[in-house]
Rosetta silent file (secondary structure, phi, psi, omega in degrees, C-alpha in Angstrom):
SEQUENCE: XXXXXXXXXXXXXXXXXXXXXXXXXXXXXXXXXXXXXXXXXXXXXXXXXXXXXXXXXXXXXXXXXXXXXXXXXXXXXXXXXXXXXXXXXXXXXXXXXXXXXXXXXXXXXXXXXXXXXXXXXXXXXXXXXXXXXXXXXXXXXXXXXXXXXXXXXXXXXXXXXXXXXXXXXXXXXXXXXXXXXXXXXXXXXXXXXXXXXXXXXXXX
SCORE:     score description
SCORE:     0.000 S_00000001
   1 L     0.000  149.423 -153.992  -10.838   11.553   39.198 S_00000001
   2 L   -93.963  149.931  158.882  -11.847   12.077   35.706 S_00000001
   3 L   -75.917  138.054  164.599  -15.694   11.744   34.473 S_00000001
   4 L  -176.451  129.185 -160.379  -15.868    9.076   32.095 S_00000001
   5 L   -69.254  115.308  167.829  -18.219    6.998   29.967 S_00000001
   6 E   -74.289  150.213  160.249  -17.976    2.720   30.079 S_00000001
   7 E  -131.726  124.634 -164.507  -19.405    1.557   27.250 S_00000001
   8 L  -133.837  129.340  165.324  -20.235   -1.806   26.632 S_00000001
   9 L  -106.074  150.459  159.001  -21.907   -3.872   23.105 S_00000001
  10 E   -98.134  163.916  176.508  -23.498   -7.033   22.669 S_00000001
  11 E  -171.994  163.447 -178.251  -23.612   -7.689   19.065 S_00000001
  12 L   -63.091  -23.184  171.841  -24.448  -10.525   16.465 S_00000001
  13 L  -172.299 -143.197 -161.808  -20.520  -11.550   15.868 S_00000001
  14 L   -84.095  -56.209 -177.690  -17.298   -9.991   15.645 S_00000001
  15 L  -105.380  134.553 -174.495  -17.066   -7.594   13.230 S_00000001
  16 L   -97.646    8.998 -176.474  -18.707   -4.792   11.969 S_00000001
  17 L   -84.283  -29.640 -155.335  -16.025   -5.301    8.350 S_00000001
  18 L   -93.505    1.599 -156.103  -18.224   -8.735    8.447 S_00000001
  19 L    69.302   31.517  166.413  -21.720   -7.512    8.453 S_00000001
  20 L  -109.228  160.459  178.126  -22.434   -8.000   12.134 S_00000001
  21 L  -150.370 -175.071 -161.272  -24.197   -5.199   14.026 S_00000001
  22 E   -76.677  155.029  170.795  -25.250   -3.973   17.389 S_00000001
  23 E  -111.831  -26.451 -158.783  -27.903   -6.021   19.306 S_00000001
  24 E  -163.141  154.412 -171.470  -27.688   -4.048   22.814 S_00000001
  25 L  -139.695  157.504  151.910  -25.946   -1.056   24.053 S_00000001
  26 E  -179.072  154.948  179.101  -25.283    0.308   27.306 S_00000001
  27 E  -143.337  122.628 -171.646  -23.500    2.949   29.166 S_00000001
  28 E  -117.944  152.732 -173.750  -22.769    4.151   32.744 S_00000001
  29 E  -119.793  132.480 -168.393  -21.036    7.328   33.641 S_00000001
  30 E   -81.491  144.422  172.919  -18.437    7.212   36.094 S_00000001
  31 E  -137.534  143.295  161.217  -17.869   10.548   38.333 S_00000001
  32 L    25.789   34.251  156.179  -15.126   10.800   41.025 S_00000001
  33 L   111.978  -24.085 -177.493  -15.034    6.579   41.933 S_00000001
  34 E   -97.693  151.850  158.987  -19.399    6.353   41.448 S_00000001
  35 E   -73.887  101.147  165.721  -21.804    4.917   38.889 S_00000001
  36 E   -98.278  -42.013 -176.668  -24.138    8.406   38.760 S_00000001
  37 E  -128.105  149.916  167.699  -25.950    7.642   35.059 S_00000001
  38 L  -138.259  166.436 -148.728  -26.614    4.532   33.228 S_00000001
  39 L  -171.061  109.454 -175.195  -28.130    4.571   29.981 S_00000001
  40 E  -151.192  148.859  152.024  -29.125    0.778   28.096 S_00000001
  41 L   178.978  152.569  174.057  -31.490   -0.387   25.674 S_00000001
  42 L   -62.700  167.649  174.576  -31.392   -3.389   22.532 S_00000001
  43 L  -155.745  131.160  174.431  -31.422   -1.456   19.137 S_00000001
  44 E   -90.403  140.549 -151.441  -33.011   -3.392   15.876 S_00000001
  45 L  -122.357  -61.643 -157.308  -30.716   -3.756   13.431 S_00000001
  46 L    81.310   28.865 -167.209  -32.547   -5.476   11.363 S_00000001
  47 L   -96.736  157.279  167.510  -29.718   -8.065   11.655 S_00000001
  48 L   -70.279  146.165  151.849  -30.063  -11.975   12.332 S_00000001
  49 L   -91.252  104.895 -174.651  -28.887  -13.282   15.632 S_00000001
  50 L   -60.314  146.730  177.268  -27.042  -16.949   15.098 S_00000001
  51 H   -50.473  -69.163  176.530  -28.388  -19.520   17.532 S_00000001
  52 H   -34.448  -44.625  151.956  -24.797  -19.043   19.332 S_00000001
  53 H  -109.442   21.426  142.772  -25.377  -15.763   20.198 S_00000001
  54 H   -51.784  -71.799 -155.455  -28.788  -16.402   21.534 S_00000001
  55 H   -58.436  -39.255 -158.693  -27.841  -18.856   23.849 S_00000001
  56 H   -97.001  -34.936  155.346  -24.676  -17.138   25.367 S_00000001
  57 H   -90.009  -10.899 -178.774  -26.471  -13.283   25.911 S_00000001
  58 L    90.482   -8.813 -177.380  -29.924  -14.517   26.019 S_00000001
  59 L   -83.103  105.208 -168.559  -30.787  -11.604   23.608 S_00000001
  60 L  -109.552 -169.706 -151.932  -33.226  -13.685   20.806 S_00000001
  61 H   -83.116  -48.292  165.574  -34.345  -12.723   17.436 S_00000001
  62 H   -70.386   -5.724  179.276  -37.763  -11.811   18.941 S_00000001
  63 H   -82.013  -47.422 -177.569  -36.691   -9.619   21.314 S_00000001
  64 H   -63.169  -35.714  164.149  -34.819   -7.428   19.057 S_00000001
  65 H   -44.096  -63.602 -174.752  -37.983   -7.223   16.549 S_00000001
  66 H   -72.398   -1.282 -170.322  -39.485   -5.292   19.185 S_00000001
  67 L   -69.958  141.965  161.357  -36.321   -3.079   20.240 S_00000001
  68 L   -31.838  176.009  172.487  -36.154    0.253   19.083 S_00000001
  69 E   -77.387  148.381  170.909  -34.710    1.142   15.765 S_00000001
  70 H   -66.701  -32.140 -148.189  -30.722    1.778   15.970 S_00000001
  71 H   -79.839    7.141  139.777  -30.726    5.364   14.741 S_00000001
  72 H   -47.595  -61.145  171.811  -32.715    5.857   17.613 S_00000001
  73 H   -45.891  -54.319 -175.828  -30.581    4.172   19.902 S_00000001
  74 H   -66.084  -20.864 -179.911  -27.512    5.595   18.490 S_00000001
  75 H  -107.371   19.026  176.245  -28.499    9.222   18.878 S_00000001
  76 H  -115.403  -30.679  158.200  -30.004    8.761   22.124 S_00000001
  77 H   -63.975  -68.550 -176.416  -26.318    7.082   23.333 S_00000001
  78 L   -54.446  -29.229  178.128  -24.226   10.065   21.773 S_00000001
  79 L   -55.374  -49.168 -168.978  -26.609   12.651   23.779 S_00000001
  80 L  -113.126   35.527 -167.788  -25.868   10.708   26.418 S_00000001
  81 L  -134.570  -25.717 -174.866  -22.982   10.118   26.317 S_00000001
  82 L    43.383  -94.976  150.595  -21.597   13.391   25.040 S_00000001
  83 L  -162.172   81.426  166.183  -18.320   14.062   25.117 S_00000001
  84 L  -100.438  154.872 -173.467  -16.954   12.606   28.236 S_00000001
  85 L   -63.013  138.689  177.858  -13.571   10.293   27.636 S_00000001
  86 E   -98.109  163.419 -172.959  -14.859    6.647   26.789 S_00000001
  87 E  -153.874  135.715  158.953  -13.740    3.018   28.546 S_00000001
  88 E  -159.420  151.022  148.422  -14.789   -0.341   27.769 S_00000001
  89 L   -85.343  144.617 -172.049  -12.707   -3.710   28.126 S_00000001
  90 L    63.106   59.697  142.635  -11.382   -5.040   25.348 S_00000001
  91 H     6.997  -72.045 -165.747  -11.691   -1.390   23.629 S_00000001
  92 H   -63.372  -32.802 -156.814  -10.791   -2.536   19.704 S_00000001
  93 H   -80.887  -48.786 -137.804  -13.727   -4.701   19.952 S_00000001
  94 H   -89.456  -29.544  167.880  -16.278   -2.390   21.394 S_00000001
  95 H   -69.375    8.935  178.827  -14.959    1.318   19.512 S_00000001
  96 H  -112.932  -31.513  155.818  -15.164   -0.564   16.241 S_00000001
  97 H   -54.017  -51.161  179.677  -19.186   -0.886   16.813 S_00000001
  98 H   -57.169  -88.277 -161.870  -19.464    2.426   18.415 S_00000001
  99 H   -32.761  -41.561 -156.972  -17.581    3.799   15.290 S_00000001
 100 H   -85.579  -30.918  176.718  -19.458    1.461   12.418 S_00000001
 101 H   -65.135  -60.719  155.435  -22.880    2.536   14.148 S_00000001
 102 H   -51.597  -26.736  174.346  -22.321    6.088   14.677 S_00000001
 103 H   -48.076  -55.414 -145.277  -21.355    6.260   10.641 S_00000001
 104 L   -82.582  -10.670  175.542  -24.870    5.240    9.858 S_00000001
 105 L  -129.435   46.639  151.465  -26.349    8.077   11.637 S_00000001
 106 L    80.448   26.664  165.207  -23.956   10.683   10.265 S_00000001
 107 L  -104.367  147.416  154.700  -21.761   10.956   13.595 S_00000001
 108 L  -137.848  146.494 -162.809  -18.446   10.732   14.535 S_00000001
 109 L   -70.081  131.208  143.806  -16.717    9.898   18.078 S_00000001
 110 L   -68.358  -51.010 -153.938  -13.997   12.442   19.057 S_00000001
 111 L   -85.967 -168.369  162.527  -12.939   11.455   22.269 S_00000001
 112 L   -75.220  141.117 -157.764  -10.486    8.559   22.851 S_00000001
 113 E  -121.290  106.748 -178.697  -11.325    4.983   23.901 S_00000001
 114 E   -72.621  136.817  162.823   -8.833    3.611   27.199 S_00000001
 115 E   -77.935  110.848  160.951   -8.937   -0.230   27.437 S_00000001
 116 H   -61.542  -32.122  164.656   -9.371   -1.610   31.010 S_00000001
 117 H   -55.101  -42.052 -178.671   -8.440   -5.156   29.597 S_00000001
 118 H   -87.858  -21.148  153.770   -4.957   -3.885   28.484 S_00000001
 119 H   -47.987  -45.913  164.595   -4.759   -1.695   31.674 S_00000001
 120 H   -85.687   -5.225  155.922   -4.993   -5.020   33.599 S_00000001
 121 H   -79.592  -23.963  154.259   -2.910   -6.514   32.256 S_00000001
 122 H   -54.912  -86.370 -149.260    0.036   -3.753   33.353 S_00000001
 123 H   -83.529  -12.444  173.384   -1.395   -3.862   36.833 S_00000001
 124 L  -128.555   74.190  155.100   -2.766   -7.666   37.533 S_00000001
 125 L   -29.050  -48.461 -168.727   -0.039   -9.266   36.128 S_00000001
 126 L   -98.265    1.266  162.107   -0.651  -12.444   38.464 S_00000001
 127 L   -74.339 -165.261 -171.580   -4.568  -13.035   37.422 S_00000001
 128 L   -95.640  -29.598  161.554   -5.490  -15.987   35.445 S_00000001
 129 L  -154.572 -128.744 -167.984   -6.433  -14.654   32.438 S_00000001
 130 L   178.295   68.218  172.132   -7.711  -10.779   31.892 S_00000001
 131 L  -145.401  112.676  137.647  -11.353  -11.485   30.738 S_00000001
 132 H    46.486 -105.621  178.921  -14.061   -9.586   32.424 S_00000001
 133 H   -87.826    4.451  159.513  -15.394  -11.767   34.862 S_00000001
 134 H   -21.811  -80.658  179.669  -12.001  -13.370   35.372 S_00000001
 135 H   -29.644  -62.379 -177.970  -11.004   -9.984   36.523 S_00000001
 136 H   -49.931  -60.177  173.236  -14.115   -9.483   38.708 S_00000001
 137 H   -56.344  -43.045  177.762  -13.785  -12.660   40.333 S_00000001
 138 H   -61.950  -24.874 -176.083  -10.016  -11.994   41.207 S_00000001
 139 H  -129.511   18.178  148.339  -10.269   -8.824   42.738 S_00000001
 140 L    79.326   14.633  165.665  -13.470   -9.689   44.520 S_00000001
 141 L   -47.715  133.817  171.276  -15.580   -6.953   42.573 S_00000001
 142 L   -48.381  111.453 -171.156  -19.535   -6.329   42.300 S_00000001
 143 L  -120.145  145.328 -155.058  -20.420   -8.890   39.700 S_00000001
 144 L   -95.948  153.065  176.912  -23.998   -8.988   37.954 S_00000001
 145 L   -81.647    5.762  172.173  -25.974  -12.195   37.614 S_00000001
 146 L  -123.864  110.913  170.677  -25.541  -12.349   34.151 S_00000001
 147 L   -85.893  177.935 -157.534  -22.720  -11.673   32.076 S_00000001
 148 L    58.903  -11.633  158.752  -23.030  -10.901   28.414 S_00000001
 149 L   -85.090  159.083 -160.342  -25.475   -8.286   28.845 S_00000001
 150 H   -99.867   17.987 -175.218  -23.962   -4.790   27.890 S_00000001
 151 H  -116.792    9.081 -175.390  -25.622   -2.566   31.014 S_00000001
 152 H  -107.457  -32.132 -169.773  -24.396   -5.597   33.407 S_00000001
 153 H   -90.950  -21.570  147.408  -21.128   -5.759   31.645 S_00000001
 154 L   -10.875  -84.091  178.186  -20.870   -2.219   31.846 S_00000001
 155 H   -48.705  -61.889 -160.720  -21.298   -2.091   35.079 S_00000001
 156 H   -78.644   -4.109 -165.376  -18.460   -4.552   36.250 S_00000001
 157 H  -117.266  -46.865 -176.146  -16.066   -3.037   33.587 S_00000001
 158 H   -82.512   14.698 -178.076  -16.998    0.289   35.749 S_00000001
 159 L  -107.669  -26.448  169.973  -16.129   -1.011   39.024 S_00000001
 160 H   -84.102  -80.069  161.064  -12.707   -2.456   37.886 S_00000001
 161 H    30.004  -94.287 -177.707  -12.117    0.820   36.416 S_00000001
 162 H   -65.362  -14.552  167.911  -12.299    2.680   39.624 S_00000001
 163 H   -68.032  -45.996 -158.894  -10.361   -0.480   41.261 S_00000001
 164 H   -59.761  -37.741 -173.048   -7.359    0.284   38.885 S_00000001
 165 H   -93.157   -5.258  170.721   -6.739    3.939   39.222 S_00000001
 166 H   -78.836  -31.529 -173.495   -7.284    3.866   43.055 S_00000001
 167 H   -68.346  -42.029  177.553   -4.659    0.937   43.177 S_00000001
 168 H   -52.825  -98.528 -176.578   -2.301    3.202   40.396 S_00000001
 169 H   -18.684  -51.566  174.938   -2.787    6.245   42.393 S_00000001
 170 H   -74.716  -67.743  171.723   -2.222    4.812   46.038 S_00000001
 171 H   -24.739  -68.195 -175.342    0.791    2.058   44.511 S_00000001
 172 H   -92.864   -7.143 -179.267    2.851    5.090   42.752 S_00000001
 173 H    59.744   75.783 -175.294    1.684    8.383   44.798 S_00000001
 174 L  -132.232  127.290 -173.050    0.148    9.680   41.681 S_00000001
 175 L   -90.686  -11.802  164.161   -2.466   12.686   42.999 S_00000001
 176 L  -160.568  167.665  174.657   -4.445   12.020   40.169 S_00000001
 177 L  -119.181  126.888 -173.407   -4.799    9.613   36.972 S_00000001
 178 L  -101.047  147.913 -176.975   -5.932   11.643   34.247 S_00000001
 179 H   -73.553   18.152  170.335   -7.629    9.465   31.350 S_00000001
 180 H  -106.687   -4.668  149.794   -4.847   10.300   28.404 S_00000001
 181 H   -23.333  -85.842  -88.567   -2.136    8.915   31.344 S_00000001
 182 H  -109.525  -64.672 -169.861   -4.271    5.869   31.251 S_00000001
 183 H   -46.763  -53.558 -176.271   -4.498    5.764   27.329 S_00000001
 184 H   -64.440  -46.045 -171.096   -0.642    6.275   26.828 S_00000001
 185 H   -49.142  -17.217 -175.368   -0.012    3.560   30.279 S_00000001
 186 L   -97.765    6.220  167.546   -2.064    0.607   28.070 S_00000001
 187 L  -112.452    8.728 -165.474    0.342    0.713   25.515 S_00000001
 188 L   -92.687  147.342 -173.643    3.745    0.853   27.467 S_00000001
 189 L   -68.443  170.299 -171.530    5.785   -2.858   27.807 S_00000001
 190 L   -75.729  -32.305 -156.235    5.260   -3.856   31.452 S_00000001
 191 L   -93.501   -9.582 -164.746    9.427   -3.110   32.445 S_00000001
 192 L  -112.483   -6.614 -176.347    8.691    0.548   31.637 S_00000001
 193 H   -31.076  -90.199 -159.037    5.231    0.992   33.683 S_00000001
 194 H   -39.180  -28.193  177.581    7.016    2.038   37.195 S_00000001
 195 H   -73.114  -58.015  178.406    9.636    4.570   34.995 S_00000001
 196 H   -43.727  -58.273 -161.015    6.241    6.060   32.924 S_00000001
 197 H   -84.478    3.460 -172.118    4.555    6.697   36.285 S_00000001
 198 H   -86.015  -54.004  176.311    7.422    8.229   38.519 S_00000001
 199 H   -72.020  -16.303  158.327    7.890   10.420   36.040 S_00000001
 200 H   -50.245  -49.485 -176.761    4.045   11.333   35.552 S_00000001
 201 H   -58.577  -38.610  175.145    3.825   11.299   39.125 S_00000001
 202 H   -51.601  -36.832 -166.457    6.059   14.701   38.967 S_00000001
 203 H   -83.905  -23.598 -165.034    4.160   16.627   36.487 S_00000001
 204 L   -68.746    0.000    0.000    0.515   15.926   37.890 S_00000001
């Protein structure tokens, strides 16, 4: 099973085209089905936090005063993050922070970012929605007591992770899932999955 970093942000809104920035960071590195490193800390911004997204991570305006600086943050994440294959759910959201963050301290990401949200949605067709702790709840997963934090949401993004590709791998007789499989499999229609991995299954 491939090493490869989850990455998860909290952040002040949506966008980083909008002026929003990072509030919190975190990262855990997966090796062969285990959590072996985790890596978290808030990064100051110097950005406002809206009442709204006090209340729903718990991460307030004073906390973040005292947080390191990002370009601290950010080059203490790429160190440590290096250049193992990245994961997060819901990807576009969380690679558009990594990306607008790393700019500011003269970096840029190489490796490729697989979505576990669009991966689940291929293989757990029949959950109830495809949000996080949806997901967690459904397939009976280690879930943190807080959601919305990024080294909690992390976490839980890296235990469905290692749920997906043992269930791929056992489901299809695939001797391994490599992550650019994974990358091409979240963008394939649903009718073409079982065709993608039979033939996949040959070549591995």
């Amino acid at each position: 099973m491939d090493t490869v970093a989850v990455i998860d942000f909290e952040t002040t809104g949506m966008s980083p085209n909008l002026g929003d920035r990072a509030t919190e960071v975190a990262a855990v590195i997966v090796e062969n089905g285990r959590i072996i490193d985790r890596y978290q800390s808030l990064m100051n911004t110097g950005a406002y936090i809206p009442a709204f997204i006090e209340e729903l991570t718990g991460i307030s305006n004073a906390m973040i005063r005292k947080a390191p600086p990002a370009k601290q943050v950010m080059s203490e994440l790429a160190r440590f993050v290096g250049d193992a294959p990245l994961v997060a759910h819901n990807a576009a959201f969380d690679s558009r922070f990594l990306d607008a963050e790393l700019s500011r301290i003269a970096h840029q990401r190489q490796q490729k970012f697989a979505c576990s949200m669009l991966l689940a949605r291929r293989i757990y067709p029949a959950a109830p929605d495809h949000k996080l702790g949806t997901l967690v709840r459904f397939l009976d997963l280690p879930s943190a007591a807080r959601h919305h934090r990024a080294l909690a949401d992390a976490e839980m993004t890296a235990h469905l992770w290692v749920k997906m590709l043992s269930e791929l791998k056992n489901q299809h007789g695939l001797s391994a899932a490599p992550h650019e499989l994974l990358c091409a499999l979240q963008k394939l229609p649903k009718a073409k999955i079982a065709g993608y991995l039979e033939k996949a299954g040959r070549s591995l």
